[in-house]
Structure formats: structure tokens, C-alpha cells
BADREN-437040 format. One record per residue (C-alpha): residue number from 1; residue in three letters; x negated, y, z. Coordinates in Angstrom, 2 decimals, always signed. Example, Ala and Ser with C-alpha at 12.3 -4.5 7.8 and 13.67 -1.06 7.14 Angstrom:
(rec 1,"ALA",(-12.30,-4.50,+7.80));
(rec 2,"SER",(-13.67,-1.06,+7.14));
//
This chain:
(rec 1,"UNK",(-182.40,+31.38,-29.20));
(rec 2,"UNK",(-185.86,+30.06,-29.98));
(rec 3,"UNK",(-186.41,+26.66,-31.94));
(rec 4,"UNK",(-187.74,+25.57,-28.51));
(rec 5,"UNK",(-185.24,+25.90,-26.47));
(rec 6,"UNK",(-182.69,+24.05,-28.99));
(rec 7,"UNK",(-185.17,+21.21,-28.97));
(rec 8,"UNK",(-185.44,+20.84,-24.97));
(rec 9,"UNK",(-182.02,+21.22,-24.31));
(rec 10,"UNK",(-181.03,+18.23,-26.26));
(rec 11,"UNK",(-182.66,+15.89,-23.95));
(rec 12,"UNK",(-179.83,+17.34,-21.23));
(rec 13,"UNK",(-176.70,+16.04,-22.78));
(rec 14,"UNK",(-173.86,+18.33,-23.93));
(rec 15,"UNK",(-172.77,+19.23,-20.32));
(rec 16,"UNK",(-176.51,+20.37,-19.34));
(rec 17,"UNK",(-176.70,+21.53,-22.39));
(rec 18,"UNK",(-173.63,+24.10,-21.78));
(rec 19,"UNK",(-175.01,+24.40,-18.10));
(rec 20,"UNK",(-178.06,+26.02,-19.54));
(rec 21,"UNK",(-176.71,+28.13,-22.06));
(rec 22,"UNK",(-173.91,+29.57,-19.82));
(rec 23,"UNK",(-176.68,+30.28,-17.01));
(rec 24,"UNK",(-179.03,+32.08,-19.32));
(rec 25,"UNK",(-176.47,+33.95,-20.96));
(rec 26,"UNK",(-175.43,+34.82,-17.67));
(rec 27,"UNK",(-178.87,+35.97,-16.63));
(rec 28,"UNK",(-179.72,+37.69,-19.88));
(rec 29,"UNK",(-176.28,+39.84,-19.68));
(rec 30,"UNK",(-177.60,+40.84,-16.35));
(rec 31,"UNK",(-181.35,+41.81,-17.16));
(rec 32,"UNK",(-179.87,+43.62,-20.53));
(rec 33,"UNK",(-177.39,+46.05,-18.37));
(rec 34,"UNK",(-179.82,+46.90,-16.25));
(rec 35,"UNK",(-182.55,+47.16,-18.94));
(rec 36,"UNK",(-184.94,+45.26,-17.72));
(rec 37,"UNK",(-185.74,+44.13,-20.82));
(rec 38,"UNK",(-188.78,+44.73,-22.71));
(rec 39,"UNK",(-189.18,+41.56,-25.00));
(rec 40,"UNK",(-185.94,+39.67,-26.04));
(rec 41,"UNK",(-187.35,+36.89,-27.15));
(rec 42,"UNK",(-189.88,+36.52,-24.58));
(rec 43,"UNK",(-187.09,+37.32,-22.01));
(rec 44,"UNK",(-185.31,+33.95,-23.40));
(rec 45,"UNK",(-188.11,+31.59,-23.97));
(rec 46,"UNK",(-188.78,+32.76,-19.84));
(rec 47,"UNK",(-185.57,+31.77,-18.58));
(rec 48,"UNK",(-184.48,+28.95,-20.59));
(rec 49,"UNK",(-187.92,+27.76,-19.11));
(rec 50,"UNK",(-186.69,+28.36,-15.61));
(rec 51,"UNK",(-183.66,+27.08,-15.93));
(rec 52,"UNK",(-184.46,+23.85,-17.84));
(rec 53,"UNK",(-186.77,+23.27,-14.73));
(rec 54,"UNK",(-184.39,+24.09,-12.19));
(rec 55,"UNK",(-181.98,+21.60,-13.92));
(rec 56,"UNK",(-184.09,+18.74,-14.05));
(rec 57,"UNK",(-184.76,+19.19,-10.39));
(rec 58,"UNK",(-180.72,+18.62,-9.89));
(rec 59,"UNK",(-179.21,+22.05,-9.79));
(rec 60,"UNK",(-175.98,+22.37,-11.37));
(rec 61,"UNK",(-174.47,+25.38,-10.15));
(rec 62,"UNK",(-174.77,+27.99,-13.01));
(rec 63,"UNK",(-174.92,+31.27,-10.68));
(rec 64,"UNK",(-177.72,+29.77,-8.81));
(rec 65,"UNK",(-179.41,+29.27,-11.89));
(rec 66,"UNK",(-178.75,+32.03,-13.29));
(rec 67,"UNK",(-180.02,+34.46,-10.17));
(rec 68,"UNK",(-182.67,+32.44,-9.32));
(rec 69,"UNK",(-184.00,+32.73,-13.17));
(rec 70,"UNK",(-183.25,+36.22,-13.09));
(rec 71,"UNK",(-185.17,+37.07,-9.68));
(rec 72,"UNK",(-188.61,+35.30,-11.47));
(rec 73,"UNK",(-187.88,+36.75,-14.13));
(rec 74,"UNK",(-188.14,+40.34,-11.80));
(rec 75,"UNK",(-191.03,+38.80,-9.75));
(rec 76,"UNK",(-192.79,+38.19,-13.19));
(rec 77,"UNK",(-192.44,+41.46,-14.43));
(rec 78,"UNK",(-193.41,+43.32,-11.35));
(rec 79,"UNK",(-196.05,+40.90,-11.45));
(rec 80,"UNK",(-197.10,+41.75,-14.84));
(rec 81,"UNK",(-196.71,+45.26,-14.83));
(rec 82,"UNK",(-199.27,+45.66,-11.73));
(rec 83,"UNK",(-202.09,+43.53,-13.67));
(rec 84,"UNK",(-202.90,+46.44,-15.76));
(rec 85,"UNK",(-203.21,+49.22,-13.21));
(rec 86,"UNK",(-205.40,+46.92,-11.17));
(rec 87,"UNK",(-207.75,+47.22,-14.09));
(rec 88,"UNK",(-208.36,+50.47,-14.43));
//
């Protein structure tokens, strides 16, 4: 993962740490199988930023991490992917 993400999730602790990494994994295992992914690495740097957020507002449960990264990470590529059409 990015040189970013290592940074920020050393301010958590080694238990938010894991919390983090097992949620994104999570959520990145998802989006992969169901190929939703364009950009790896922009994929990552989206949902570690999701769920570092989501963490420091108290959530602990990795699923609901994980799904709620992965639904706006959905809602920002729908979001993304209508920009250009409206365009043209």
C-alpha cells in the first residue's frame, strides 16, 4: 500500500492499525472479484481514506467499514463515470 497510508495508520495504534488493514483488504477483495477496479492504487489510497475517517469517528466493526468504504467507493465511481458524458 501507498507510503501514505503506512504513515496515517501509525497514529491508530497496532489494533487500529490491523482494524484498517483487515477492512480494506476486505473491501479491496470485494471490488477486485467483481472488477470494479480500474486503478489499484487509486482504489487503495480511496479506501484507506474512508476508512481511516470512519475510524477516527469511533467505528470499530471491520464489515461496516469495509461495506461502507466499498459502497463510496461505488457511489464515486458511478459518480465519476457520469462527469464525462455530461460533457459532451
Amino acid at each position: 500500500m501507498s507510503t501514505r497510508f503506512s504513515n496515517n495508520s501509525a497514529d491508530f495504534g497496532d489494533g487500529a492499525s490491523l482494524l484498517m488493514a483487515n477492512a480494506i483488504q476486505i473491501a479491496l477483495n470485494y471490488l477486485q472479484r467483481s472488477g470494479e477496479i480500474d486503478d489499484y492504487t487509486e482504489t487503495c489510497e480511496f479506501l484507506a481514506d474512508k476508512v481511516e475517517a470512519m475510524i477516527r469517528q469511533g467505528q470499530r466493526n471491520r464489515l461496516v467499514l469495509a461495506n461502507r468504504a466499498i459502497t463510496a467507493f461505488q457511489n464515486y465511481r458511478s459518480a465519476r463515470t457520469i462527469e464525462p458524458s455530461l460533457a459532451g
